[in-house]
Residue, then its C-alpha position, 0 to 999 in steps of 0.5 A: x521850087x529847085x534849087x541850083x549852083x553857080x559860079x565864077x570860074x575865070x571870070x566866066x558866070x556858070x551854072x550847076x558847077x560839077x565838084x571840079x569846078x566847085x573847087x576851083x571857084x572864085x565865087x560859089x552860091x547856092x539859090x533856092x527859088x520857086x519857080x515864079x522867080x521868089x527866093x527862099x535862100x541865097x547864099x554866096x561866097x568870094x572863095x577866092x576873093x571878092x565879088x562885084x555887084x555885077x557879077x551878083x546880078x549875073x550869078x541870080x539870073x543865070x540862077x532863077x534862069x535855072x530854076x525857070x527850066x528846073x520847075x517846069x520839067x518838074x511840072x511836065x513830070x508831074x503831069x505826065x505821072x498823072x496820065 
C-alpha cells in the first residue's frame, strides 16, 4: 500500500506535487492504492475550479502509475532487509 499526490497545474497532470506546486494547483488529489492497483481512498478538489472526467482518469493513472513504482521499492526493501 503507498500513498501519492497529484495534480493539474497549467493544465499539465503531475505527480507528487512539492508545497509549491501544491499551492498553485488547480486540481489537488490524494490516492491511497495497494499495489495491485485497489483503491483505499481517493480524494479530489478543483482548487481552482473544475475538473474533466478526462483529467480524473489521468489524475488516477498517473497515481496508481505511482503507487505501482512505490510498492515495488518497498518490496525490494523489505527484501533486501531480510538478507
Amino acid at each position: 500500500m503507498a500513498a501519492v499526490s497529484a495534480g493539474v497545474i497549467g493544465g499539465e497532470v503531475v505527480l507528487d506535487l512539492p508545497y509549491e506546486e501544491d499551492a498553485r494547483a488547480e486540481v489537488d488529489m490524494n490516492v491511497v492504492a495497494t499495489g495491485a492497483g485497489r483503491f483505499v481512498e481517493v480524494q479530489g478538489t478543483g482548487e481552482e475550479g473544475t475538473f474533466s472526467r478526462e483529467e480524473l482518469d489521468q489524475l488516477t493513472t498517473l497515481a496508481l502509475k505511482g503507487i505501482a513504482e512505490l510498492t515495488t521499492l518497498q518490496k525490494q526493501a523489505v527484501d533486501a532487509a531480510k538478507k
